[in-house]
C-alpha positions, -999 to +999 in steps of 0.1 A: +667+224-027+669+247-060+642+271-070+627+241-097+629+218-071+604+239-045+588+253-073+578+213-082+572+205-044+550+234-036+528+225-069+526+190-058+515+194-019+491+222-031+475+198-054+473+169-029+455+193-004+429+204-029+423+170-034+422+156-001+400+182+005+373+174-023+377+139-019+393+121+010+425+110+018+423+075+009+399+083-020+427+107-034+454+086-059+485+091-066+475+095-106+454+122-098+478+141-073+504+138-105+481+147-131+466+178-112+502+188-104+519+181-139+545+160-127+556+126-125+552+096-098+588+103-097+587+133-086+562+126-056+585+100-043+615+118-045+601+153-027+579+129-005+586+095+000+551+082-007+515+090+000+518+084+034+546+113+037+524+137+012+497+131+037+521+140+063+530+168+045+499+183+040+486+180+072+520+197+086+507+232+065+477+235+089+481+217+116+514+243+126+494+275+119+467+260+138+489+251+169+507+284+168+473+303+166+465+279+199+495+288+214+494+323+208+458+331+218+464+311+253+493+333+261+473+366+254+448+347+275+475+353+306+459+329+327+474+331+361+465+317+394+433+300+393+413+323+373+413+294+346+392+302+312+357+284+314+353+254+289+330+277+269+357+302+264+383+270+256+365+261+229+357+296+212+396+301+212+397+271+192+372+279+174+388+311+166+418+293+160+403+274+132+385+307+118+419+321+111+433+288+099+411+290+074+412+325+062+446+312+050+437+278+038+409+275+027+410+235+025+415+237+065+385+234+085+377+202+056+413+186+061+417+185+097+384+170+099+394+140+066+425+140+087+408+131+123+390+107+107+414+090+091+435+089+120+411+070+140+405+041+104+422+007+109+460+006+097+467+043+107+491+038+132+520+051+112+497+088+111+483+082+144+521+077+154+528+112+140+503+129+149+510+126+185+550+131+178+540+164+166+515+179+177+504+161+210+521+180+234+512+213+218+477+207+220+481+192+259+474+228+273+441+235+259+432+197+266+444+200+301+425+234+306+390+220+292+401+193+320+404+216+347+369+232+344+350+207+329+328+187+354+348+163+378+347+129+366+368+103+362+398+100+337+382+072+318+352+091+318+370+122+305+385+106+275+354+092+266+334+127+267+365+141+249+362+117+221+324+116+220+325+153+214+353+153+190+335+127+169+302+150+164+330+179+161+341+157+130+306+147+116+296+184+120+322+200+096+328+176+076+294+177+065+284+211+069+273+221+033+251+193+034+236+196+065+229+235+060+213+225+026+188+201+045+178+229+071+179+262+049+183+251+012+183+288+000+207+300+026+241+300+023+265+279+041+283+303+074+311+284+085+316+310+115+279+299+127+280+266+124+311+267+146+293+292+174+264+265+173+286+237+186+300+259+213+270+253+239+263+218+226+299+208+232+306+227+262+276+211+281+287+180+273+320+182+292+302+200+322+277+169+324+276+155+357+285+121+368+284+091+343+253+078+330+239+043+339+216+027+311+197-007+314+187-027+292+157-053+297+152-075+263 
């Protein structure tokens, strides 16, 4: 790839994140991605394939710095034996993680969230597909740590806490602004706090006891 040719490439992924970011993946077309990056449909398909490879793309320029920072602050972590980080701990590495993440980009913290949601619509299985291909395994060792010292339940029961928690993870920052505007309206929005907040919230929920029986009489 020439100079022009990156040069092109680079203007069209950073315009596609910006608007992902304000707008959704799926709510994001092709005509604006072009028009915002001065090129032609073209010239998407030919750096990209399509929007499915863009979205691919873009996710790829945060998800790596985000799995690196993962990997990097587990190692420093130099867990050895069983003195095993608590869940509590887990979760403000990745919340540190994230932090960082977005002191580079700031379109992160909004496009992993448009991204996790999106992975989990209907007709997503090509993303869902390489989103475990990629980055699956490199997330498995915090997963399998929060595992380890979360309370003992049941697999079944594990996944389900796991995704429970995600999906208020999700609602949380991908609605931040809004939601700090209905609590403080004159106070400005502190990503960093918002995260710290969820820590407890999120941590008690994986160190919840046993598995919760509900009736029902109608």
């Amino acid at each position: 790839m020439n100079m022009q040719e990156s040069d092109t490439a680079t203007r069209i992924v950073l315009a596609a994140e910006a608007l992902f970011a304000e707008q959704g993946f799926i709510e994001t077309t092709m005509r604006q991605i072009t028009a915002r990056a001065e090129v032609n449909l073209a010239a998407v398909n030919y750096h990209y394939g399509s929007k499915n490879g863009l979205i691919e793309a873009v996710a790829q320029r945060f998800l790596e710095p985000l799995c690196d920072q993962l990997d990097q602050r587990l190692a420093d972590r130099n867990i050895q034996g069983n003195q095993f980080p608590s869940v509590e701990e887990l979760l403000e590495i990745l919340m540190r993680a994230l932090l960082v993440v977005k002191e580079v980009n700031p379109h992160a913290l909004s496009l992993f969230m448009r991204l996790l949601d999106l992975a989990y619509a209907p007709g997503q299985e090509g993303l869902r597909a390489f989103l475990i291909r990629g980055y699956g395994r490199r997330v498995q060792p915090l997963i399998e740590l929060v595992r380890r010292n979360a309370a003992p339940v049941e697999e079944d029961e594990f996944f389900w806490r796991l995704h429970f928690l995600l999906g208020a993870m999700i609602f949380t920052l991908s609605n931040y602004a809004t939601l700090s505007a209905f609590s403080a309206p004159e106070s400005e929005v502190d990503v960093e706090r918002t995260l710290h907040r969820m820590i407890p919230v999120i941590s008690a929920g994986f160190q919840a006891r046993g598995e919760s029986t509900w009736f029902c009489k109608v």
